[in-house]
Each structure stands twice: as C-alpha cells, then as structure tokens.
C-alpha positions in Angstrom: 56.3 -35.5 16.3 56.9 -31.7 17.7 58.4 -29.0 15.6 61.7 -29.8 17.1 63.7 -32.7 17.4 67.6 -33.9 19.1 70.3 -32.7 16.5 71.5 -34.9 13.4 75.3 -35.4 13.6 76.5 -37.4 10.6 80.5 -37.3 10.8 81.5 -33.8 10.8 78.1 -32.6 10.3 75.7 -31.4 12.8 71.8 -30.8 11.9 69.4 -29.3 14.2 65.9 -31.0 12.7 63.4 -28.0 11.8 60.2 -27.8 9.3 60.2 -26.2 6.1 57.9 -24.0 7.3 59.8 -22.7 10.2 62.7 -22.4 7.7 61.2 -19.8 5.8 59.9 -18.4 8.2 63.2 -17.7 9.7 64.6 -16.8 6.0 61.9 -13.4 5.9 63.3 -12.2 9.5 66.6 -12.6 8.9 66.6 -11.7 5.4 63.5 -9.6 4.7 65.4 -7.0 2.8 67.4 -9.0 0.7 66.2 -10.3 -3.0 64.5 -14.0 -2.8 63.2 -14.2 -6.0 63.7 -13.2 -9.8 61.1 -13.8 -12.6 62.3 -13.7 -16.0 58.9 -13.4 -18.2 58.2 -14.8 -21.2 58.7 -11.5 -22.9 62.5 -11.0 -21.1 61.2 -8.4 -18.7 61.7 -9.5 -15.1 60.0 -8.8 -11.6 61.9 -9.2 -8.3 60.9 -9.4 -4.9 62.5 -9.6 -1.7 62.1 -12.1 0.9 59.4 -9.9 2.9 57.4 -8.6 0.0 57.4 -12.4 -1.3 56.5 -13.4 1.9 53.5 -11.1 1.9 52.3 -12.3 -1.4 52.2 -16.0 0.3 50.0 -15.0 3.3 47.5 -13.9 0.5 48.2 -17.2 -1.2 47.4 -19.1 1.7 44.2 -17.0 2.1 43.0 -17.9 -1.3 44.1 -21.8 -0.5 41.7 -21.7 2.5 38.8 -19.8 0.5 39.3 -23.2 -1.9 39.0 -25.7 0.9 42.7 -26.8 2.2 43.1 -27.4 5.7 46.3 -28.6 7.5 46.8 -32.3 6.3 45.3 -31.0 3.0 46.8 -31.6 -0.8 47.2 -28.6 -3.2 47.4 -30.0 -6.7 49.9 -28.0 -9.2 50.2 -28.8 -12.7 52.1 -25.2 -13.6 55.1 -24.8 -15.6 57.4 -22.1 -13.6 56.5 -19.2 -12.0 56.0 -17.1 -9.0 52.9 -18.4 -8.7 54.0 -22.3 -8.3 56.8 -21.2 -5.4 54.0 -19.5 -4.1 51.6 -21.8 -3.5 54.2 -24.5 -2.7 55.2 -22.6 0.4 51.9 -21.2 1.4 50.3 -24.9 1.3 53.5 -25.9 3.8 53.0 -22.8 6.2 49.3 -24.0 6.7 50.2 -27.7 7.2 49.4 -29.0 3.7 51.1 -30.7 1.3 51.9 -30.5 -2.7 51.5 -32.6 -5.2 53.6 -31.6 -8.5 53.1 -32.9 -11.7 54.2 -32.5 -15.4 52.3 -29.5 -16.4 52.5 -31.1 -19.8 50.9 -34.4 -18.7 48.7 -36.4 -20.2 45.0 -36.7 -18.3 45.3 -40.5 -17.6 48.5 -39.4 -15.8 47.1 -36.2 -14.2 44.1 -38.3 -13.3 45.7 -40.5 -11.8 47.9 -38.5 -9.7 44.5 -36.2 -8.5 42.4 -39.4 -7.7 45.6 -40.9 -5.6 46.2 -37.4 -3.5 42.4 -36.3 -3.2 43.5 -32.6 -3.7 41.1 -29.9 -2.3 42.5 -27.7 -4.6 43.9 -27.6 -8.2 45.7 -24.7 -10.5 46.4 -24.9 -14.2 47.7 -23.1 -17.2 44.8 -21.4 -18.8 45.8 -22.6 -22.1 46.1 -26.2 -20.6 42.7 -26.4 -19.1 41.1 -28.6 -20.9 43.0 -31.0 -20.7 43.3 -30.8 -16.5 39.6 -30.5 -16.6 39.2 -33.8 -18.3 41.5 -35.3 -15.3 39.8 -33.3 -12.5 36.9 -35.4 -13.4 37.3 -38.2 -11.3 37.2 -35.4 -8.4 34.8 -33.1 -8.5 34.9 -31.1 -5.6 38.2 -30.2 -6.2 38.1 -26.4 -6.7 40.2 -25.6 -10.0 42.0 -22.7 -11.1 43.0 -21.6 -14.2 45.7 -19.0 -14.2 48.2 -17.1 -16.7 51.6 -18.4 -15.5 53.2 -15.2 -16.3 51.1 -13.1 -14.8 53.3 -12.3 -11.5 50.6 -10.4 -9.8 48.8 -13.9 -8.0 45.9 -12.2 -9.2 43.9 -15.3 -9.8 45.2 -17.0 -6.1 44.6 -14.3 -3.3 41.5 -14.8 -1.0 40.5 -12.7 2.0 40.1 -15.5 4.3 41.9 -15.4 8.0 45.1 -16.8 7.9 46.1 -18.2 11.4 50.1 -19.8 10.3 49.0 -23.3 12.0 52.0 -25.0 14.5 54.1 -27.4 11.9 55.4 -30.8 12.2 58.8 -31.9 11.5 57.1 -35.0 9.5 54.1 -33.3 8.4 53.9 -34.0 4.7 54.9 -31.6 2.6 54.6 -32.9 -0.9 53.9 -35.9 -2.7 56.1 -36.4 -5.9 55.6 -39.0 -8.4 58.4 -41.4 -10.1 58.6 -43.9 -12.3 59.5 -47.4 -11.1 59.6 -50.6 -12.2 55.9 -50.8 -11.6 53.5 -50.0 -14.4 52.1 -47.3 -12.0 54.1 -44.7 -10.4 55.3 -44.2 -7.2 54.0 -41.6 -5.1 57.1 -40.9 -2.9 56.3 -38.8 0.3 58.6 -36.2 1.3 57.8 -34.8 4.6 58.6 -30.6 5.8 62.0 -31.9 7.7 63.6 -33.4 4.3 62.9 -30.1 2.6 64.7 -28.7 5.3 67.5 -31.2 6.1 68.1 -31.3 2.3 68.2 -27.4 2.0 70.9 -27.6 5.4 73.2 -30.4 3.3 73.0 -29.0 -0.1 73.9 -25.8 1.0 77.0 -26.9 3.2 78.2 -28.8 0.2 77.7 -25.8 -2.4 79.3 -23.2 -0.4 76.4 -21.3 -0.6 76.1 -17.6 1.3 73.4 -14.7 0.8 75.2 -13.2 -1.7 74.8 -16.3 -4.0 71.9 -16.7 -6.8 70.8 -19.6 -8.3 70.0 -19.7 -11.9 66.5 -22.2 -12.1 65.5 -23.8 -15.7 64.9 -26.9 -15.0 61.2 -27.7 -14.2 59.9 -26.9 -10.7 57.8 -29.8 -10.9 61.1 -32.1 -10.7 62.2 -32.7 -6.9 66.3 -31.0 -8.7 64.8 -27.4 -8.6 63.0 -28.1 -5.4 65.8 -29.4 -3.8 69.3 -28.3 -4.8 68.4 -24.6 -5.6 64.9 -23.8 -4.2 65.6 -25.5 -0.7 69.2 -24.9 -0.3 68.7 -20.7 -1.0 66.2 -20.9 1.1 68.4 -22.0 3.8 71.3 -20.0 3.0 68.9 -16.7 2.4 70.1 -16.6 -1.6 68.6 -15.6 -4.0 67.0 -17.6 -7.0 66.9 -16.5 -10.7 63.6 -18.3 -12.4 63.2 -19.1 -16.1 59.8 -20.3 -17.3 61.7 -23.3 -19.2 64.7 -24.1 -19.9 66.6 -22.9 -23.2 70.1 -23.9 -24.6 70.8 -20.6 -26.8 69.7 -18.3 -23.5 71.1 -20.2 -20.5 74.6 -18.1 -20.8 72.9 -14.7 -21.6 70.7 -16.0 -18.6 73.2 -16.4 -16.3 74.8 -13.3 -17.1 72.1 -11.0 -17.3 71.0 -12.2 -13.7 74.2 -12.1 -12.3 73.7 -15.7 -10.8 76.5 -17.5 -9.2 75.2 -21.1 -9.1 73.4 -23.7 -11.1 71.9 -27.2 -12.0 71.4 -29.5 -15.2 71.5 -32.6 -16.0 73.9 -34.0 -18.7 71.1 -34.0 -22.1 71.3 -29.7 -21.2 74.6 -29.5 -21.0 74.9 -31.2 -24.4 72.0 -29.0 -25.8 74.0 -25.7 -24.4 77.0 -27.1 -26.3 75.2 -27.8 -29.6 73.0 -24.8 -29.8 74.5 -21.9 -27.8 77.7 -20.1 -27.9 80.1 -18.2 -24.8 78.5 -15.2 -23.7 80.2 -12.8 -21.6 80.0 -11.5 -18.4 79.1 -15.4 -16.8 80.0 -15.5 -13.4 79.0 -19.4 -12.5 81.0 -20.3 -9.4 79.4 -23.3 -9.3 77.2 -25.8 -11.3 75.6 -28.8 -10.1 75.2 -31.7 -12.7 73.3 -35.2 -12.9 75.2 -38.0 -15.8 78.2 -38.3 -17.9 79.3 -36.1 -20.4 82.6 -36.4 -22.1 85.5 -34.9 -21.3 85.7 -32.7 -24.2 82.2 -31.2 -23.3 83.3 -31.1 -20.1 86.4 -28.8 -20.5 84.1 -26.4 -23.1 81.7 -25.8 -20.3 83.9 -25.2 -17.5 85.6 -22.6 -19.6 82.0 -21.3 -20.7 80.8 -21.7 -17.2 83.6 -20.2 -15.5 83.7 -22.9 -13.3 84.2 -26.6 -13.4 80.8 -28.4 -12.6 80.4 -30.9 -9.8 78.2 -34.2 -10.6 76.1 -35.5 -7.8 73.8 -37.9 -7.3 70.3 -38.4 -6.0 67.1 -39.8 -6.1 63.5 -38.5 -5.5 63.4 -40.9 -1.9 67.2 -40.1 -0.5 66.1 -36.3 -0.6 69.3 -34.7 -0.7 72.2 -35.5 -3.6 73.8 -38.5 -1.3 77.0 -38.5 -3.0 78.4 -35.1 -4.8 82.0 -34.1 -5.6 83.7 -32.0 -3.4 85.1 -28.1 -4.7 88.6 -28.0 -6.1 89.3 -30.3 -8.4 86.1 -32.2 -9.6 86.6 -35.6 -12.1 84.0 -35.7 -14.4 82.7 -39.0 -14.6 82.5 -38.9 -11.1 79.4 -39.0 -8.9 81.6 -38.0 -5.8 82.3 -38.7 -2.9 79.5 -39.1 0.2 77.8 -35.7 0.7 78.4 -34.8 4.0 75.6 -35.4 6.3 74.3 -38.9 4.4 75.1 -42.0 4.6 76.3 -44.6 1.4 77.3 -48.2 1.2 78.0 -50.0 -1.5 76.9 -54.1 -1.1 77.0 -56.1 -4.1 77.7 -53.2 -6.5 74.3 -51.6 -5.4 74.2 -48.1 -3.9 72.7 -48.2 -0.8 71.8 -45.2 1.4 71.3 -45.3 4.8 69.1 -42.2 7.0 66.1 -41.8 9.1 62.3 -42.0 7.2 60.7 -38.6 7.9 63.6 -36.8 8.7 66.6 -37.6 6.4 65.4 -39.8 4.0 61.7 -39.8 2.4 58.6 -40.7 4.2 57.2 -44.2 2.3 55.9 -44.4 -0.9 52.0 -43.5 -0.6 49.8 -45.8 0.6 51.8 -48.4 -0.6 53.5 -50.3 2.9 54.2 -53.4 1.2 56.6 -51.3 -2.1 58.1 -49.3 1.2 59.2 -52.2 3.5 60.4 -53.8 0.0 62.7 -50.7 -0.7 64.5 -51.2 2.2 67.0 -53.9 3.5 66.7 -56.1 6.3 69.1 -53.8 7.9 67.2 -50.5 7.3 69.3 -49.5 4.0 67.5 -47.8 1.1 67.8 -49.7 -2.4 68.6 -47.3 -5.1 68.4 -50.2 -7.2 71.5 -48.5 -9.2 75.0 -49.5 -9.7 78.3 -47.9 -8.8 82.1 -48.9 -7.9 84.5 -47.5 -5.9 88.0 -46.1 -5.9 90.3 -46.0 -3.7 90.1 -42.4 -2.9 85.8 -43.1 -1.6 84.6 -41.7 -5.3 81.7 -43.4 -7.2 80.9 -44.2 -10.5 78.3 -45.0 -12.4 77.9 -48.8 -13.0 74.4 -49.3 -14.9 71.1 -48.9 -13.8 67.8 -51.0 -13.2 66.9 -52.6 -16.3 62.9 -51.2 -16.1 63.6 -47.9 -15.6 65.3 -45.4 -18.9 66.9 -42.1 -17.9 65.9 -40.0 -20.2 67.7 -36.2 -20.1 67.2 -36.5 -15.9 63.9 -37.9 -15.6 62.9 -41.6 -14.7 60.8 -43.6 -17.3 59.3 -47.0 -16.5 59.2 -49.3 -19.1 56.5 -51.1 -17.4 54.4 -48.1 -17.6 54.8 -47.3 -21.1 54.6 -51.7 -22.2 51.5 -51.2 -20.3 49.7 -48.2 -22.6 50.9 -50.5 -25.8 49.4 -53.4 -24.5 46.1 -51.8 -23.9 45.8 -51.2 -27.8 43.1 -53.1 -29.2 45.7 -54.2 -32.4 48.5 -55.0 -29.8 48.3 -58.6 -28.0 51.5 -58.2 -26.1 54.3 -55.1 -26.0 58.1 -54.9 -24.4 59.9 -51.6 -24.4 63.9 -51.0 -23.8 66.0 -48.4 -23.8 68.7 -47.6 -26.4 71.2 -44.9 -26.4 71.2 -41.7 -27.5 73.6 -39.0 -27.8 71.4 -35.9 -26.0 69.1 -37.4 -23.9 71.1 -40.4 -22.5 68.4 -43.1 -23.6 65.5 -43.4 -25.8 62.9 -46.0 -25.3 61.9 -48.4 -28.8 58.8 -50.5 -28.6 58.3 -54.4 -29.9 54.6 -55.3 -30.5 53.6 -58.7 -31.1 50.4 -57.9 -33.1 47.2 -59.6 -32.2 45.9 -60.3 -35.3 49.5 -60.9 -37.8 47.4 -60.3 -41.0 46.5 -57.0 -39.8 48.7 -55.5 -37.8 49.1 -51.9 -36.4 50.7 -49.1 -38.1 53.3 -47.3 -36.4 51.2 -44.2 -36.9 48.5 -45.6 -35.1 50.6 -46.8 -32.3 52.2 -43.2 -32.1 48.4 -41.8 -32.0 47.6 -44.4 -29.2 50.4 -43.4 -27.2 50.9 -39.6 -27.5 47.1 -39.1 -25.9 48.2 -41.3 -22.9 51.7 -40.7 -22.2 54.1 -37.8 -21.9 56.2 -37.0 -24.0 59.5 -38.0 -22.7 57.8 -41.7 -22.2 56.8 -41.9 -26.1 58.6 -44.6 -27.8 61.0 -43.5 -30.7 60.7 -46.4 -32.9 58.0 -49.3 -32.8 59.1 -52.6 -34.3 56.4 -55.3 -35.3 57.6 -59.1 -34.2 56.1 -62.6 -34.6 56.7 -63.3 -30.8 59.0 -62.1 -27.9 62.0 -63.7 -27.3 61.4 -65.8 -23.9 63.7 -67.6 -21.2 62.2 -71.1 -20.2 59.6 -69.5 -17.3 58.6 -67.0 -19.6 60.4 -64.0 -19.2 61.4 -61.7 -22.0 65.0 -61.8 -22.8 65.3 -57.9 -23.3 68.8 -58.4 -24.3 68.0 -59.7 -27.4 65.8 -56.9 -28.2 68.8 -54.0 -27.1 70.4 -56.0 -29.4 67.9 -55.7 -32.7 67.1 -52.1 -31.5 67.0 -49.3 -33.9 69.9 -47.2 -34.5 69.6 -43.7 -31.7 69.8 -41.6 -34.9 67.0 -43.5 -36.9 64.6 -43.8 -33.4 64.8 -40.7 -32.6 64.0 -38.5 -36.0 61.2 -40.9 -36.0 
C-alpha cells in the first residue's frame, strides 16, 4: 500500500490515513521550536529537547542503526527501561522502514530469547547492568549486533553512527513494531502493529483527550507497554505536545512529578493509583487536566485522587490488537467504574456479553498476530469483528462495564499474564508431574496468580522454595506465582478438564499469597 490512503470517517470522525513516520515528520516542521521531550534522570536533574534538536539526535540514531545492519523491513530489538535513548531508536527504526520489538527490560532470557529468535532482530540494545543476562538470550542469534548502553546517559553516545541516512519512502502498513502479549496460549502472542495504527491511534487519542501543543504528558509507566506508546507517546506526537519522561514509575514522586514538570495530562492503571494513595501524599502546585486510567478503583479512592489530581480521571479501555482505547469516557462528568462510552473513531459491539471491536487490519486495528494465520483468522468473527475475549454490559446511556475476563489470562496492575504460560514453566520441573495456575484477588495489583502442583513423586515432593527458584530464573516477575499449594490430583470434569473453580475456591488468602 502507498503512503496515502481515502480518508477514515467513523461517525463524526474523519481520518486522513498517514504513517508514523510522516507524522513525525510533520511534528519537527510544524513544531521544531517547541519542547518534545523531557528527561527526568535518575539523579532528579532533567534534559529537554525540542522537537528539531530531538529530531537531529534521531537522524544520528538511524545512522548508527544502519552501521549495525537494519535495513527497511528490518527489526530493532529493545530491552531498555525509559529513556531518551528508547524514543529514539523507536522512531529512527520507523523513519528507515523498520520495525521494533519491545520487551520487558527486566525479562527473563527464555522470554527475551524467545522474543529475539521469533523477530530475527539485526540489532539489539540493553542496560549495561542487564547484559548478561540479554547476552545469554542473544545467543540463539548471533549476528545480531548488541549494544550495551547507560540508560541515563542522554547524550546517545553509544547509538550514533556516521553512516548516510537516506529517510526511505514509508508505507501506511509497513510494520512498525512487534509487541508481545500474553494469551491463552502458553506462548505469547506477537501482535503486529503496523506505522498507520501508530498514527490513527495518536489522531483518536488525541481528539478524545483534548489534547493541544500547550499540553504535556507525564510518562511513568513502561515504554515497553503499548499505554505509553499509545495514549501519551503517539497522541503528543500528533497534537505537537510535549512529554514529561520518568525512568519508572514511583508512588511518593508522581505528584511532585507532575508538578515540578508542569504536565497537564496522564496515564495509570488502577494497582498505581492505589500505590499513589497508600504511599504518597498531595503536593502542590499539580495542574492534571486530565488522567487516563485502565480498572476499577473505588469510589473513595476515586474522589481522593481527583481532588489530588485536580481533575477527575477518565477510564478507557484497550487492548494491545484494537490499537487505540476503543471505549473511553467522555470529559465532564466521568463515572468511575465506567469504561465509557465508544471512543470516537472505533467501532464496538457487544454480542453475547463479549466486547467486540470492529476496524480495518493495517490501518485501524492491528496487523495479525506474527506468523501465526491460523490464531489471526481465529481472533476474528465470521463477520470480520475482533474477539476481545472480555466481558462488558451496557446501560442505557451507551456506557460499558466491566463484566469478567477470559479465565487464562490474570491482570495483574495493567499487564496480561497467561496462566498457560506460567502452568507451563511449573510443569517443566523435574519434581512437578502436572501444574494449574488461577488468579486470586488482590487489593493493589487487581489479581495474583497461586499455583497447584500435583507432585510426581508424593513421597518426595517439591518445596515451595524450590519451585520459587525454578520459576524466578524463567519468568518475570509479575508472572511469579504468590503461593504454591501441593495436591494429590487436580480436580477434573468427565473429559478431563480442570475445574479451576474449585481451586479459586481453595486459594490462598491475597494477604497470605502475596507476603509470600
């Protein structure tokens, strides 16, 4: 497909198809004066630079990128916690054509392995201090150049070349990135998001925000999470804001954050919010306008942030595939346990309690999954709906609300965990004959998952130390089981399949799971 593309009109609202290339590109002419990005360091200091000086720093990036090896169609690895350096490599891989592939810069190497030998980066970039540990998953691809950089250095020291950069003609479903998510498959998904989502999600996102140059989002969630990418990164991007970067998130500095950056906008998810409310105190001088959120809170904790805040958050909802947040409340008066309404610009049903989205592959809703036809075709209806596989209800005034989810996937503070995947680590213990995992709830991160291990051998079973030791070298830590509970057999339906109820039912106490 061309660079351009007949215009998206979705009700009220008209989209002209572009790249995310072209999108940034048009950001630095119009804006090249204005701020694009701030860098609070580890230390508290902060750089700044505006959209033409950042701009510069990616045309060396991209250099450096071609020095390594990536050519348009190419995959740039990134396992980096945030920093200047991860925004720029993200947009100088999609100005020459090639495509990111984000993972937990905390990850495990079986995951980060897995992840490089799926994508078949040309290039990959690390925390110094984590190296060893990406080395150990670079293995299974050695000709992928590796870099090890000091992710708060801000002077891209360790990522500019001196290579020819010719800015290559872009593709409105060129890939861009390759994010991975937990399903209800042992192995997760690689879901392909292609340079017109970025861009149609940063167009919807920042219609439904409000946002204008003068705006500035404050950024502590994880840039490897498709949130930051797409409700802040994408949507200033489009508007020509500004965005206020942390290096990680932290509940006693988000309000001295907020205020010492003078940012206007956010987005959390709920287990923050709580951690805000339990650890940090009002702050002055917090001008919030607006804060996105993702699941419940009360309405108690609702009311303390809005008046700590300064504005009364709006939940959405999203997935990883339906790019933008497909249903987010409107301004005014927001209800809290609301999702919303239908963002403007997407498309929802709701058929048999399941929230279905509707959009066009490529362009308004993610590419596939990667190299996986047969999990794509299946995600869909016969009709051409998405599945989100989650459940919601209706009012009569068009809001949704959250109804339950799919029973082999946890969320746990925002991020998906399959139970499959982690059932699948426990298994391959050589103590462990079989292994079924549920969630349980909890009151920060939403949900917990609890293991039950059928030991192979009953007279000598595994400890739960041992089965912590097994698990921690293989999994991340939001996927690490908070209690393990040793059982004769699992409980069993007539063809054999596990009546997880019954173990939700026998599961630890939240309190008890997670000090464990």
């Amino acid at each position: 497909m061309s660079s351009t593309a007949d215009p998206v009109r979705i009700g009220s609202f008209a989209h002209s198809p572009a790249s995310f290339a072209d999108v940034w590109a048009r950001a630095v002419d119009q804006r090249p004066d204005s701020t694009f990005l701030v860098f609070e360091r580890p230390d508290g200091s902060a750089a700044s630079w505006t959209y033409e000086q950042f701009d510069a720093a990616v045309g060396d990036v991209a250099a450096g990128l071609i020095q390594r090896g990536v050519v348009p169609g190419g995959s740039v690895h990134l396992a980096l916690a945030n920093s200047p350096a991860f925004v720029a490599l993200w947009l100088a891989a999609n100005r020459l054509g090639a495509w990111i592939v984000s993972s937990d810069p905390m990850g495990k190497a079986p995951e980060l392995a897995d992840h490089i030998g799926r994508t078949r980066p040309e290039a990959g970039f690390c925390a110094a201090d984590r190296a060893d540990v990406y080395r150990q998953a670079a293995a299974c691809r050695p000709e992928m150049a590796v870099t090890e950089l000091d992710e708060a250095d801000d002077s891209f020291s360790m990522l500019v070349g001196s290579a020819r950069v010719d800015w290559p003609a872009v593709a409105l479903t060129d890939r861009a990135a390759v994010m991975f998510t937990s399903g209800t498959t042992g192995r997760p998904k690689g879901v392909e998001i292609t340079q017109a989502n970025y861009a149609f999600c940063g167009h919807v996102m920042a219609e439904r925000a409000e946002l204008a140059p003068r705006d500035r989002h404050l950024v502590v969630l994880p840039l490897f999470h498709a949130n930051a990418q797409y409700y802040s990164f994408a949507s200033a991007i489009w508007a020509g804001a500004s965005v206020a970067l942390m290096p990680a998130f932290s509940a006693r500095g988000f309000l001295r954050q907020a205020a010492r950056h003078r940012a206007t906008c956010a987005s959390l998810f709920a287990a923050p919010m709580r951690m805000i409310l339990a650890r940090g105190e009002p702050s002055g001088g917090v001008g919030l306008r607006h804060c996105w959120y993702a699941q419940n809170i009360a309405e108690d904790q609702y009311e303390t942030l809005a008046k700590w805040f300064g504005c009364r958050p709006r939940q959405l909802y999203g997935m990883t595939e339906t790019v933008p947040a497909v249903l987010t409340e409107p301004p005014g008066d927001p209800v809290a346990s609301s999702m919303g309404r239908v963002t403007p610009g997407c498309r929802v049903t709701v058929r048999h309690g399941e929230v279905l989205v509707g959009g066009e592959p490529g362009l308004t809703l993610f590419a596939g999954y990667l190299d996986d036809p047969e999990t794509t075709a299946a995600s869909f209806t016969a009709d051409g709906w998405f599945r989100t596989g989650d459940q919601a209800r209706v009012d009569a005034d068009g809001r949704h609300y959250f109804g339950g989810r799919h029973s082999d996937v946890l969320k746990l503070a925002g991020e998906n965990v399959s139970v499959v995947e982690v059932e699948s680590v426990l298994a391959s213990h050589p103590a462990v004959l079989e292994a079924a995992v549920v969630g349980v709830p909890d009151p920060v991160r939403d949900e917990v998952p609890v293991a039950f291990v059928v030991p192979a051998d009953a007279a000598r079973p595994p400890s739960d130390g041992e089965l912590a030791s097994w698990c921690q070298k293989r999994l991340a830590k939001a996927k690490l089981p908070r209690s393990f509970t040793l059982v004769e057999e699992l409980p069993r339906t007539s063809v054999g399949k596990i009546r997880k109820f019954l173990l939700r039912q026998d599961a630890k106490a939240p309190q008890e799971a997670t000090r464990r």
